[in-house]
C-alpha positions as CSV (number, residue, x, y, z in Angstrom):
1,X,-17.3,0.0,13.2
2,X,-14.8,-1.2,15.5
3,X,-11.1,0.2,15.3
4,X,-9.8,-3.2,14.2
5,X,-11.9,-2.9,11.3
6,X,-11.5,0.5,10.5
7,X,-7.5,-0.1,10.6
8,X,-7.9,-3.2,8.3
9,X,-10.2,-0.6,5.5
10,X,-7.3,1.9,5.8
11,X,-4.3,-0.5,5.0
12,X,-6.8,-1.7,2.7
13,X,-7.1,1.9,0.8
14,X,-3.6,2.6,1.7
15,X,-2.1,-0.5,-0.1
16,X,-4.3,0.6,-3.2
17,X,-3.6,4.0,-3.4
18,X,0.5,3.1,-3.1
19,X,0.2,0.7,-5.7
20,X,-2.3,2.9,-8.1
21,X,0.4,5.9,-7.5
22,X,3.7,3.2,-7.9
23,X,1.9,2.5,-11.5
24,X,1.3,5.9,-12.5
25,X,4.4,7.0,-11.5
26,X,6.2,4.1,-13.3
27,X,4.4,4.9,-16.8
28,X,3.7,8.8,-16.5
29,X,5.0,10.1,-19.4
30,X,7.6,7.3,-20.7
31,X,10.3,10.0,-22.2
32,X,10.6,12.6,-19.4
33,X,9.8,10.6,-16.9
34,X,13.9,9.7,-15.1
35,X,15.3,8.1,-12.9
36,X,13.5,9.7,-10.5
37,X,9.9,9.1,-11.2
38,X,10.6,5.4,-11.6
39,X,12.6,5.0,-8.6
40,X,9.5,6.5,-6.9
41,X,7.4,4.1,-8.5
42,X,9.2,1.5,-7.5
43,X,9.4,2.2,-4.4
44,X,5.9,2.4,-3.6
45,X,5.3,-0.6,-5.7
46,X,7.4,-2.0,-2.4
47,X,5.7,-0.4,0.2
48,X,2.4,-1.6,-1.5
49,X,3.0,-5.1,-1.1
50,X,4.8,-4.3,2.7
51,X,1.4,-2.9,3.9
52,X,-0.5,-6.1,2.1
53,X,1.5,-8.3,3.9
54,X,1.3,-6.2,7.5
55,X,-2.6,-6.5,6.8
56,X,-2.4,-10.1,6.8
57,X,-0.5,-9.8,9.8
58,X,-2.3,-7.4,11.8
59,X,-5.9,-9.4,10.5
60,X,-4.4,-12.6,12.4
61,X,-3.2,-10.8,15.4
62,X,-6.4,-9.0,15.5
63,X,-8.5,-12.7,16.3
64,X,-7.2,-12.8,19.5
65,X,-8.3,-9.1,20.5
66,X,-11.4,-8.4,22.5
67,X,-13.1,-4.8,22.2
């Protein structure tokens, strides 16, 4: 497996672990949960869709590379 590939799998895993841990994180325990909690949640609810995007991105920068 090339670098490119393995970089595209990890954004891949990383975007899903963000988003399964912004859900949790948003519905753990809906009366003790805070401000906190859900502001975390949030938050990597964000970053979830930032790295989607940056895969995109790095995937159509990565055509013109040759390994």
């Amino acid at each position: 497996m090339s670098i490119k590939g393995f970089h595209l799998i990890f954004i891949t895993v990383a975007a899903l672990f963000c988003a399964g841990f912004g859900i949790w994180a948003i519905f753990i325990n809906e009366i003790d949960r805070g401000v906190g909690m859900t502001s975390i949640g949030i938050a990597t609810l964000i970053a979830s869709v930032g790295l989607v995007f940056y895969g995109f991105h790095f995937r159509r920068k990565a055509k013109d590379i040759i390994v």
